[in-house]
Every structure is written in C-alpha cells, then in structure tokens.
MIROSE-206204 format. One record per residue (C-alpha): residue in three letters; x, y, z; residue number from 1. Coordinates in nm, 3 decimals. Each point is the difference from the previous one (the first is absolute). Layout:
<fidos>
FIDO   res      east     north        up     n
FIDO   ALA         X         Y         Z   NUM
...
</fidos>
This chain:
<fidos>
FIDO   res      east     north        up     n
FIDO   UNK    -1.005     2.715     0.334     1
FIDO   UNK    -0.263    -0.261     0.151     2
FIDO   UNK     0.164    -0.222     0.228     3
FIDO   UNK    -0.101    -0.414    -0.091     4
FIDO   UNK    -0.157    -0.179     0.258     5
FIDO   UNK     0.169    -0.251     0.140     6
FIDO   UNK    -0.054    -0.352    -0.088     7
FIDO   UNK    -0.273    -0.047     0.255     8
FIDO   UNK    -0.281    -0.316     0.127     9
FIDO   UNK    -0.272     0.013     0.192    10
FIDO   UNK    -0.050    -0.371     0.116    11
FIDO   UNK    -0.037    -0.015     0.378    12
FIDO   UNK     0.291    -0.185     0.047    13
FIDO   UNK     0.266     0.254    -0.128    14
FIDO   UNK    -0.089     0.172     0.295    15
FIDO   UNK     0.296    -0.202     0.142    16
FIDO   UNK     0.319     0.056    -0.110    17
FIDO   UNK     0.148    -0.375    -0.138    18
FIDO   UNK    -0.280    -0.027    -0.218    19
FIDO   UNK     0.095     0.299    -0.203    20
FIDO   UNK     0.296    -0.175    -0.155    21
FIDO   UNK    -0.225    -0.170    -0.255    22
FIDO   UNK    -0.088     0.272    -0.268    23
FIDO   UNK    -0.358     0.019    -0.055    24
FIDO   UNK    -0.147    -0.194    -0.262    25
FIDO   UNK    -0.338    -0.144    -0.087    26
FIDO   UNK     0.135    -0.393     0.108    27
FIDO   UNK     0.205     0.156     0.354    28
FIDO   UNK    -0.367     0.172     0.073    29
FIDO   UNK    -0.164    -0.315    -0.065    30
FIDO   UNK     0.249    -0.183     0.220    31
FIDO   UNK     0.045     0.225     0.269    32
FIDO   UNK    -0.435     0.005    -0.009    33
FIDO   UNK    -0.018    -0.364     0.083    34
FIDO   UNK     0.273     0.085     0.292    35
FIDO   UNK    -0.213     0.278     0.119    36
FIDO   UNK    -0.351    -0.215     0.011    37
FIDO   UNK     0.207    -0.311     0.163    38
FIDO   UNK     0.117     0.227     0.298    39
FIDO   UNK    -0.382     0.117     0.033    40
FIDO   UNK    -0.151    -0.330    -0.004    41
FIDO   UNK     0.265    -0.185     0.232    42
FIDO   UNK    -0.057     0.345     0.237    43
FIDO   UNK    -0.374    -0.058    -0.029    44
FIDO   UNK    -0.026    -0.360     0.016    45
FIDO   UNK     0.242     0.055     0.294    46
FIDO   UNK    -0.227     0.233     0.182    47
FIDO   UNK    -0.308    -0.133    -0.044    48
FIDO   UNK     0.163    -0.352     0.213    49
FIDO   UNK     0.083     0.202     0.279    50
FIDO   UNK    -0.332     0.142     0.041    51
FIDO   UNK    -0.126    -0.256     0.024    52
FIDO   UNK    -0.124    -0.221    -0.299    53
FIDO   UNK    -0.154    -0.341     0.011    54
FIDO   UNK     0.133    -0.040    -0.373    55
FIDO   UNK     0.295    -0.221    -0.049    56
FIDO   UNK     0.297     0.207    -0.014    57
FIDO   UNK     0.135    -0.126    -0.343    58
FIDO   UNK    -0.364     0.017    -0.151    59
FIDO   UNK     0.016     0.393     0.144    60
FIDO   UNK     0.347     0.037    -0.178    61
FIDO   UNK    -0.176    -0.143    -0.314    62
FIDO   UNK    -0.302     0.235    -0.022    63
FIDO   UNK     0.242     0.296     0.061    64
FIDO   UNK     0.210    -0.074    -0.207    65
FIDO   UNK    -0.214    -0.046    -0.259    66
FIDO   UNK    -0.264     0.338     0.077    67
FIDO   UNK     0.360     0.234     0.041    68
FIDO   UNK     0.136    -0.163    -0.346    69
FIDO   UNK    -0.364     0.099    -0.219    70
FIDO   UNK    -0.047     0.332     0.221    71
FIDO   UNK     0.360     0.098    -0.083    72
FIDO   UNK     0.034    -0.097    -0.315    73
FIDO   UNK    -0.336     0.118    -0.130    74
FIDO   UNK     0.137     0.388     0.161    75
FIDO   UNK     0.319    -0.057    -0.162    76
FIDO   UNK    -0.147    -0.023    -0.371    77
FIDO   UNK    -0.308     0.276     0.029    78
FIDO   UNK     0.313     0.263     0.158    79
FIDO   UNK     0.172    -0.146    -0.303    80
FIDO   UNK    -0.299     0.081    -0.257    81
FIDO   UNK    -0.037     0.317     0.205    82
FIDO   UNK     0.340     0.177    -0.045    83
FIDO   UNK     0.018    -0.106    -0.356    84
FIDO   UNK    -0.390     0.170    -0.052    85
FIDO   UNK     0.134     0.286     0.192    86
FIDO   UNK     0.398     0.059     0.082    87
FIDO   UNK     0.092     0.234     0.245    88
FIDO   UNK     0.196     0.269    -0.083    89
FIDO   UNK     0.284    -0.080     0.244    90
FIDO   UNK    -0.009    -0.296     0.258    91
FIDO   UNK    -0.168     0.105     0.311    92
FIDO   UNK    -0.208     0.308    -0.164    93
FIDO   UNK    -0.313    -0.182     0.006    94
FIDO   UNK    -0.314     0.230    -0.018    95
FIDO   UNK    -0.280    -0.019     0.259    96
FIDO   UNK    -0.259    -0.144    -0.271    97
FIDO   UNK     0.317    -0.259    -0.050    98
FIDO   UNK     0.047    -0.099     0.312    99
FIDO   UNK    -0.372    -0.046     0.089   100
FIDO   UNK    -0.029    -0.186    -0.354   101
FIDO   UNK     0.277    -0.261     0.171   102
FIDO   UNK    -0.185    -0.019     0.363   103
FIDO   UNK    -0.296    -0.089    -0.152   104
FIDO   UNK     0.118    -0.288    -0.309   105
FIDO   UNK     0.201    -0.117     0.328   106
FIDO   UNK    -0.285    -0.068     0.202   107
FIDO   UNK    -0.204    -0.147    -0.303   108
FIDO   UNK     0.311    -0.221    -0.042   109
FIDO   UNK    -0.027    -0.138     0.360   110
FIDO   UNK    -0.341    -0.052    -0.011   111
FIDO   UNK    -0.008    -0.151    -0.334   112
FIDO   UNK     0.351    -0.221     0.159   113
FIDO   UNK    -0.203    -0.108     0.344   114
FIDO   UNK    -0.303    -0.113    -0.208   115
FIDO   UNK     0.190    -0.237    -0.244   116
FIDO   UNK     0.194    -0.147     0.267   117
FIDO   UNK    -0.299    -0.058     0.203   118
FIDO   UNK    -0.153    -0.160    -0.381   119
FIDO   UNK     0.331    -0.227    -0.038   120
FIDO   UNK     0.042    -0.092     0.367   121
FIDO   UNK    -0.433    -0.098     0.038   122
FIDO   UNK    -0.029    -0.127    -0.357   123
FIDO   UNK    -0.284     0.288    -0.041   124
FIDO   UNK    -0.022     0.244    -0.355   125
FIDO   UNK     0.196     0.320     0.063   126
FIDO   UNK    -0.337     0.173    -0.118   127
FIDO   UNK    -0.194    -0.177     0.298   128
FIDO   UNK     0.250     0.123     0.239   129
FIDO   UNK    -0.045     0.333    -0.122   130
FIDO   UNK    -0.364    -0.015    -0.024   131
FIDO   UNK    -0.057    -0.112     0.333   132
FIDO   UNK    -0.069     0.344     0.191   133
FIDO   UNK     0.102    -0.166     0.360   134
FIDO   UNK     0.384    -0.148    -0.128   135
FIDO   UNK     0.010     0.370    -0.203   136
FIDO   UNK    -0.046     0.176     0.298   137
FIDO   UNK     0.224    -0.237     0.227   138
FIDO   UNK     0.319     0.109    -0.288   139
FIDO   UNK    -0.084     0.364    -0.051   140
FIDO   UNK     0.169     0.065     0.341   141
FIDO   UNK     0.341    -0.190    -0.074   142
FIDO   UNK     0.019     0.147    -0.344   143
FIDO   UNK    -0.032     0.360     0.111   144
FIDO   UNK     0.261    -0.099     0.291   145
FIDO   UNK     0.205    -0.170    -0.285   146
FIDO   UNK    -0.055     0.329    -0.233   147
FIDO   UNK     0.114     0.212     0.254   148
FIDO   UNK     0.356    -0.164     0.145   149
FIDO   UNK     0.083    -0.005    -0.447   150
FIDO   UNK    -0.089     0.374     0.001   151
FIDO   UNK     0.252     0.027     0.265   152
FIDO   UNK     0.255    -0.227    -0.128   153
FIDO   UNK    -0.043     0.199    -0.297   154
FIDO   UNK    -0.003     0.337     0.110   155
FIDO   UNK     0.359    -0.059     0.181   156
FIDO   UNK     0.136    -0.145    -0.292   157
FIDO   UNK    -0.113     0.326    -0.178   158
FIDO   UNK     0.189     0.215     0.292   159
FIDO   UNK     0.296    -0.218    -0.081   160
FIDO   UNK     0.033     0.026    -0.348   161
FIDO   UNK    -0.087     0.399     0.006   162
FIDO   UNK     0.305     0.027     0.238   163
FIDO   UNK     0.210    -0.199    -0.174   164
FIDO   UNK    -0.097     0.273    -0.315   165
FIDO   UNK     0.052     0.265     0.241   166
FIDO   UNK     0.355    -0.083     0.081   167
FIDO   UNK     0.098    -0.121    -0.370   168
FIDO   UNK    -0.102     0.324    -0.061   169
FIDO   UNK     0.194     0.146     0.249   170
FIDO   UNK     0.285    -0.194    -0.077   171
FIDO   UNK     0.009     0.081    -0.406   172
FIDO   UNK    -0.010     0.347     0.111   173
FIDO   UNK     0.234     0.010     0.231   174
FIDO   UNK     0.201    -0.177    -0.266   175
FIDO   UNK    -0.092     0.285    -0.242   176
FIDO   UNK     0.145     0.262     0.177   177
FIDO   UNK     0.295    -0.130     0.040   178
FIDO   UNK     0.069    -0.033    -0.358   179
FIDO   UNK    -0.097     0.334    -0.016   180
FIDO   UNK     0.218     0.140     0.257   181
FIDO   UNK     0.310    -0.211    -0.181   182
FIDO   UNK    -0.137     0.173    -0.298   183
FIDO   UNK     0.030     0.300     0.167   184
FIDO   UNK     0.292    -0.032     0.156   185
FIDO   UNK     0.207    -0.121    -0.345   186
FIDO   UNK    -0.118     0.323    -0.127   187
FIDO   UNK     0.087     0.183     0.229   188
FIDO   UNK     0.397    -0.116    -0.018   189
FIDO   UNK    -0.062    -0.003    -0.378   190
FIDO   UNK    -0.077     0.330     0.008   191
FIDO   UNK     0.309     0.139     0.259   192
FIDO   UNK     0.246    -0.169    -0.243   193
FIDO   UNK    -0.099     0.200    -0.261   194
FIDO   UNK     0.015     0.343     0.163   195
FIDO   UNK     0.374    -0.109     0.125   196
FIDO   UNK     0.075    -0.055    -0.400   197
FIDO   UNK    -0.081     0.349    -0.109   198
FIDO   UNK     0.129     0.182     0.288   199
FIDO   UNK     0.350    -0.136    -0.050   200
FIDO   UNK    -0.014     0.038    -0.349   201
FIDO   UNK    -0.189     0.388    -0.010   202
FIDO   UNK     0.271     0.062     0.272   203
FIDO   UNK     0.278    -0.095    -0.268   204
FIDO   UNK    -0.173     0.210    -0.269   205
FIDO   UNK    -0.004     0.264     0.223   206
FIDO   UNK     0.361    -0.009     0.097   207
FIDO   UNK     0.074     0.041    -0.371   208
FIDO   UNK    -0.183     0.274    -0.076   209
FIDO   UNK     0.233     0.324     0.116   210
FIDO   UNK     0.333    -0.243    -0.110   211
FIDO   UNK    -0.135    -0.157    -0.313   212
FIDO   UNK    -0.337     0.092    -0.143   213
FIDO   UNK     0.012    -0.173    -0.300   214
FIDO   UNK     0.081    -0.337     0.164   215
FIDO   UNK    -0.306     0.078     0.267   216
FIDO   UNK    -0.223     0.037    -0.288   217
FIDO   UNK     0.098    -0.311    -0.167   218
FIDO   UNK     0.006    -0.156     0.310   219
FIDO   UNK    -0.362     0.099     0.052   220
FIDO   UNK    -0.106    -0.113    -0.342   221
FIDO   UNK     0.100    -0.312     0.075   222
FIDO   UNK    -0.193    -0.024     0.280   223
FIDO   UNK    -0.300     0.061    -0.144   224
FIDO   UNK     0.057    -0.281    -0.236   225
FIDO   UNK     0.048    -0.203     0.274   226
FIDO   UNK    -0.284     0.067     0.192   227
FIDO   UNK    -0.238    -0.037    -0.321   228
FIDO   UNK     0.151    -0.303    -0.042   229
FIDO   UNK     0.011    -0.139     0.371   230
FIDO   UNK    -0.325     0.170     0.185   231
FIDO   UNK    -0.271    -0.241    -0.107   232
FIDO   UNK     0.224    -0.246     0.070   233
FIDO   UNK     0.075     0.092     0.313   234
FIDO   UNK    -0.377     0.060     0.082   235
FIDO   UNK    -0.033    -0.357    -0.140   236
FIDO   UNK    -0.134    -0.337     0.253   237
FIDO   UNK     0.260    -0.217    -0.186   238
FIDO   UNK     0.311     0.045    -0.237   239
FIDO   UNK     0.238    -0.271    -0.202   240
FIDO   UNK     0.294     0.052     0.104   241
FIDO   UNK     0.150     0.072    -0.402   242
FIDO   UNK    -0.212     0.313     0.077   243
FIDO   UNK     0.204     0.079     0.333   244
FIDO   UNK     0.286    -0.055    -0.130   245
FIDO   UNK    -0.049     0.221    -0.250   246
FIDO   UNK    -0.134     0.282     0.193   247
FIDO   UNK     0.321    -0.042     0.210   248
FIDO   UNK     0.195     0.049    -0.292   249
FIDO   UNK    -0.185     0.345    -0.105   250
FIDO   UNK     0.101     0.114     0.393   251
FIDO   UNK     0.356    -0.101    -0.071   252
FIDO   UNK     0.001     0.204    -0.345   253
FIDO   UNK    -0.186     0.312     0.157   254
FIDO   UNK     0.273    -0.077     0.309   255
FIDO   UNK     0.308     0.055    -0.254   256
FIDO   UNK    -0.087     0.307    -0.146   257
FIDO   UNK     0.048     0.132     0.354   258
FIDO   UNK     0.317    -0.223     0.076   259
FIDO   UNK     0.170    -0.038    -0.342   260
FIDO   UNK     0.311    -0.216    -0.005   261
FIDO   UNK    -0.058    -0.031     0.367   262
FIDO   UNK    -0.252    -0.279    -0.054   263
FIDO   UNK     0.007    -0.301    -0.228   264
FIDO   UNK    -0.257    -0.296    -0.023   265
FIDO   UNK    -0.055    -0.353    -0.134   266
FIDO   UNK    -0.375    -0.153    -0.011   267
FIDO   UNK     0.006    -0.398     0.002   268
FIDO   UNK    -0.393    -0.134    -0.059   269
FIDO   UNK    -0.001    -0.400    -0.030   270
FIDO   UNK    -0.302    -0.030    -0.239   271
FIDO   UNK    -0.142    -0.281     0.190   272
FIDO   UNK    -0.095     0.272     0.277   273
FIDO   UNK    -0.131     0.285    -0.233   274
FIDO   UNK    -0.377    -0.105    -0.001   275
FIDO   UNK     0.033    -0.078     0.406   276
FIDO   UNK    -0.272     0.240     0.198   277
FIDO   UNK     0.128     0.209     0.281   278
FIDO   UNK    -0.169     0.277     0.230   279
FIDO   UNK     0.109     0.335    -0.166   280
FIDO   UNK     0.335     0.213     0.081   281
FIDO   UNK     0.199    -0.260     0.182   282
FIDO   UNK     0.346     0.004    -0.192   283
FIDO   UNK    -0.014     0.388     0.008   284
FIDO   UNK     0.045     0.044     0.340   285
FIDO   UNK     0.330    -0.252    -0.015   286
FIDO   UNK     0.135     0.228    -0.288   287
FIDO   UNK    -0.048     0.327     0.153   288
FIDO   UNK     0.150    -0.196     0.327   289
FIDO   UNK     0.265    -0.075    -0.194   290
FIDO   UNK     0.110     0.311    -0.154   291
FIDO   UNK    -0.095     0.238     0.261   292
FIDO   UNK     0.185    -0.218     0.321   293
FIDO   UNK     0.270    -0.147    -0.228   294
FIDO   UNK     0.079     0.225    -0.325   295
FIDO   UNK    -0.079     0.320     0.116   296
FIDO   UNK     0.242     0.017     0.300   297
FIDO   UNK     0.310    -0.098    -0.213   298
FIDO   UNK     0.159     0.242    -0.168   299
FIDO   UNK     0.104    -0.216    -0.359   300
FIDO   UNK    -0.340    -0.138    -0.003   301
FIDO   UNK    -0.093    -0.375    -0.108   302
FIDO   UNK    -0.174    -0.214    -0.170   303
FIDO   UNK    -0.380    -0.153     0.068   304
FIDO   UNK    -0.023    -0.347    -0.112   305
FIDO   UNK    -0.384    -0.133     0.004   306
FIDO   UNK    -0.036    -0.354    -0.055   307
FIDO   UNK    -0.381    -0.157     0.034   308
FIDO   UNK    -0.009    -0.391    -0.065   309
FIDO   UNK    -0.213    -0.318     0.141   310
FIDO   UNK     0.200    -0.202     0.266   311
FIDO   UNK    -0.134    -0.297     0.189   312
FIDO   UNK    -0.362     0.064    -0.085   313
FIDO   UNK    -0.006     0.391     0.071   314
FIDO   UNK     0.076     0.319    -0.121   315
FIDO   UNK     0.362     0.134     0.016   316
FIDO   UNK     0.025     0.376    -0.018   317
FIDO   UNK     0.398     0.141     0.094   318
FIDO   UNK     0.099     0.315    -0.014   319
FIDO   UNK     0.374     0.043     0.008   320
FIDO   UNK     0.220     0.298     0.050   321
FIDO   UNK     0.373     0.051     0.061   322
FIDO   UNK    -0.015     0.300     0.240   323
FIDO   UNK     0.087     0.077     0.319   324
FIDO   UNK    -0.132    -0.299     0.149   325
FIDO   UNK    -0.177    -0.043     0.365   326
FIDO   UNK     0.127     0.277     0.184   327
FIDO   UNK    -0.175     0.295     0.264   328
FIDO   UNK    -0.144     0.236    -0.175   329
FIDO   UNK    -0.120     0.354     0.111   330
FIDO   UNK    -0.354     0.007    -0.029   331
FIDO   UNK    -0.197     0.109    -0.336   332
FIDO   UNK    -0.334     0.197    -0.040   333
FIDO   UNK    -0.213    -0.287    -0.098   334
FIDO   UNK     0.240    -0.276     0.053   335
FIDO   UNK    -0.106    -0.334     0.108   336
FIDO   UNK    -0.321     0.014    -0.121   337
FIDO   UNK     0.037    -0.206    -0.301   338
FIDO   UNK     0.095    -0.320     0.135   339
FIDO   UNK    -0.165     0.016     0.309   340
FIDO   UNK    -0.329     0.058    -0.182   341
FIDO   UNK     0.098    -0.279    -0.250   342
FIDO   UNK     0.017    -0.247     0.273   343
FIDO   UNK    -0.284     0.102     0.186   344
FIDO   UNK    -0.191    -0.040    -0.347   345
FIDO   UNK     0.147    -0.344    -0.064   346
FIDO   UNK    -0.110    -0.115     0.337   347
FIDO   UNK    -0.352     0.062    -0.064   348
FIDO   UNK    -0.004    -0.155    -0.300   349
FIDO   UNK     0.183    -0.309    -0.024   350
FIDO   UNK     0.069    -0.045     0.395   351
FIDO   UNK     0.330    -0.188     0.051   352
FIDO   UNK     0.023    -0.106    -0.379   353
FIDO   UNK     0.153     0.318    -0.093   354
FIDO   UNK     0.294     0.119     0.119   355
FIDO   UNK     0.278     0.324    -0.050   356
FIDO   UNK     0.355    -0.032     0.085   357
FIDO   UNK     0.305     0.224    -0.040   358
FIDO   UNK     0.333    -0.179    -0.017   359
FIDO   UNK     0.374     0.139    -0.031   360
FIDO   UNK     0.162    -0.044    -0.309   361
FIDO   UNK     0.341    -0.141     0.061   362
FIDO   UNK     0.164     0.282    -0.255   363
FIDO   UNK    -0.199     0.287     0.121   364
FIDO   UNK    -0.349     0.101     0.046   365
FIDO   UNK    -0.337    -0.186     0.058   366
FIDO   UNK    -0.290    -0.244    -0.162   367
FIDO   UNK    -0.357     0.032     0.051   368
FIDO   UNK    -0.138    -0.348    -0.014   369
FIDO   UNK    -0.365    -0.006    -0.053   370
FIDO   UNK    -0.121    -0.360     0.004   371
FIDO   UNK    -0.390    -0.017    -0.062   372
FIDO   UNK    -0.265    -0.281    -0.085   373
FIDO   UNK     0.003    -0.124    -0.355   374
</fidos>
C-alpha cells in the first residue's frame, strides 16, 4: 500500500519550525515570499552600510528592498510555472536535469531582477540595462552568487521534506504492524477458545460411549450441527450479538443431551441489542464458565439464565447460574482458559471500555457481567 506524502512546502522559510503552522497555500507562499525578500534586502542593505557605502543608509534600504522584492518574486512565480509544467513525483525527488533547470531560471531571475531595479532606480529602459555589455557583466556575478545560495536553500528544504517522508513512512509502518500483530494476536486467543470448546465437549462424548452409546451418538450429531452452524461464525471479524446469543443457545442444547434434567436454561435477548456488533465468541466462554465451574460440580444441577440487554449506553451480557457459587476448586484440564482469554481479547480491543466481572448471587451461584461498548 503506497504510503501519502505528507502535506509538505518548500518555501525557504519553513525551514524553521513556527512558520510551519500556516498550511501551505498559494496566498501563505505569497506572504511568507514578501517575508523572505524583506529579510534579504534589510540583510543586504544592512551589509552593504557597514562596508562601507557613501549611499544614504535609508536610500540603500530602498534599493534593496526594492531589487530583493522583483528578484524574489520573479523566482517565486517561474518555480511556480515550473512545478506545475513538470511536478515531481514526491517532494524532494528532483532529477538532475530538474535541478539544473531551477539553478539556471534562478540565475536568469536575478539577473533579469538586478537589471530592472537598476532601470526603476536610474530612470533607464530595462532593455538598455540589459543591452549595455559593461552593467551585464557587472550583474552576471551577483546573479550566479544569488543562483547559487537558492540552490542551497532549496536543496535543504528538499533534505527536509524527504526526511520528513522517510519517517511518515516509518511511522505508518510501524503503525501497520502493530495492527497486524493485534490482528494476530486476537486470532490467536480466537483460535485457543475454540480448541478448549471441543475438547470438553469430545471428552463428554467420549465418556458416554462404553455407558451410553446411543446418547454419545446423539450427542455427537448435535455437535456437528453446531459446528456447521457456529464455525464461520466463529472464523468471522464481527458478529451481532442475536447471532451469539443464538450460537450460545445451540451449546446449551448440545450441553443437555449430555446433562439431561441436570441442566435447565432461560435466554432473555432485549431486541434493542440484537443488531449490536460484537467481536465473535464472547458470551460462550461465560456459558461454558458457567456450567462447567458452577453446574457441573453440584450434584442436582441448575439452571443458566442468559440475559443480554442495553444499559447506560452499552451492551449488557449476564450469564446467571444457581450453582455452587465461588468456591476452591481442584484444578480442570483446560480450565481457566476461557475467561482469561476473553479478557485478554477484550483488552485489545476496546481497552478499558470493556469489562468482565463475576459476582455472587445472594441465593447461590454466580453472574458473568459482560459490559461492552454500544
């Protein structure tokens, strides 16, 4: 993907920093062109006093003024003429024919500027000036000096704009890889949830097989249905969280085949949340929490109450259960890795706008609370 230059000038002056706060524009060129010629001509007219002149100071400051006004100005519109006859590819990627092309209109520039303010200041045709081979020779010096210190104003403000590509560059790369390693990394938890789904739930089939066969098999066919119904989804960017909802309630019907009476549940979708998009297999995670850590371990079972609704500008996602509550717990193959993921994921995502907690129930057993950005 090409990276866009950065919005970029090449005026002498935006060589220091405070005058780069004025976005470059045909009128701020203009302006900051005058500046640029009224620093040269008070620096020349200054100069030229201390060496020595005989001329009045303020006449001095006059004719300099005037001569660095035409001179820059007159290089100001032919660069003008010549970028539009000729762009550069990218700021500061001038070719050699380009940059001699520029050396030399400069120089014409100055001479052609000297020799009209020696016209207006002696009262004298600008062609006379010109003509005369003595005051032609007497400027051809000053204009090549004059050609040279632009070529090296404008050489630096090349350098300066090519670095300041360089590290936009830089920077939108930099930038690019890190959205790529979040990418990266949100598959990668994506992708260990998943794996702790079926194991759990081949483990189960398995466990059935030797006492129950036929309730392994229909457990099995069930999960096939659910993972044609729930695999592209889970591969998905985005979901809505109607579909989440109802992929959690094809894991709680392939979970009661296994559990039977054991396990009862109650979905509760406000419909002003259905068409809200969420990251994929969040609320999963909280079920499988819920029934592994809190239905599971008790011997009558219980009952999973999910309840998703919008509440003070978010999303509300609870899952309830009346189990055994917040209490140690031996450890499980694969335990933990649900929720720890799930956080994990919702910090890269939505930073400190998303947010899990678990809270006791006061009759028994414990509520997911998954609050995330509307």
């Amino acid at each position: 993907m090409p990276t866009p230059a950065p919005v970029t000038s090449l005026h002498p002056l935006d060589t220091f920093p405070p005058f780069r706060r004025w976005r470059p524009s045909p009128l701020r060129n203009l302006v900051y062109t005058f500046i640029w010629n009224v620093l040269i001509g008070f620096a020349l007219a200054c100069g030229a006093w201390l060496s020595g002149s005989t001329v009045p100071f303020r006449e001095l400051l006059a004719e300099m003024m005037l001569g660095s006004n035409i001179i820059g100005f007159l290089i100001h519109g032919t660069l003008h003429v010549l970028r539009r006859i000729a762009p550069p590819a990218l700021p500061g990627q001038d070719s050699r024919a380009m940059r001699a092309a520029k050396l030399l209109l400069t120089g014409c520039c100055a001479l052609l500027g000297m020799a009209v303010t020696d016209a207006v200041m002696g009262g004298r045709s600008t062609f006379d000036v010109l003509l005369h081979t003595g005051v032609f020779a007497r400027y051809l010096p000053g204009a090549g000096i004059v050609a040279l210190l632009m070529a090296a104003v404008l050489t630096a403000g090349e350098r300066r704009v090519a670095r300041e590509i360089d590290a936009a560059r830089q920077q939108e790369q930099i930038a690019e890889a890190a959205r790529l390693l979040a990418e990266a990394k949100l598959r990668t938890l994506q992708a260990q949830i998943e794996p702790h789904f079926l194991y759990n739930t081949l483990a189960n089939v398995v466990s059935l097989i030797g006492s129950d066969p036929n309730r392994a098999r229909h457990m099995l066919e069930r999960l096939i249905d659910f993972l044609r119904a729930s695999l592209s989804a889970s591969r998905a960017e985005h979901a809505t969280v109607k579909g989440e909802i109802e992929l959690a309630r094809a894991y709680l019907d392939l979970l009661t085949v296994r559990m039977g009476a054991r396990l009862r549940y109650r979905i509760d979708l406000d419909p002003a949340c259905c068409d809200a998009v969420i990251a994929p297999m969040l609320i999963q995670p909280l079920v499988e929490n819920a029934i592994m850590h809190g239905i599971e371990p008790k011997v009558d079972g219980g009952t999973i109450v999910v309840c998703a609704r919008r509440q003070d500008g978010a999303v509300c996602v609870e899952v309830a259960d009346d189990g055994v509550g917040l209490v140690p717990a031996a450890p499980r193959p694969g335990g933990g890795v649900g929720l720890s993921n799930l956080r994990e994921r919702l910090r890269t995502l939505h930073g400190n706008n998303a947010q899990v907690q678990l809270l006791e129930n006061q009759g028994g057993g414990v509520t997911s609370r998954l609050r995330l950005p509307a």
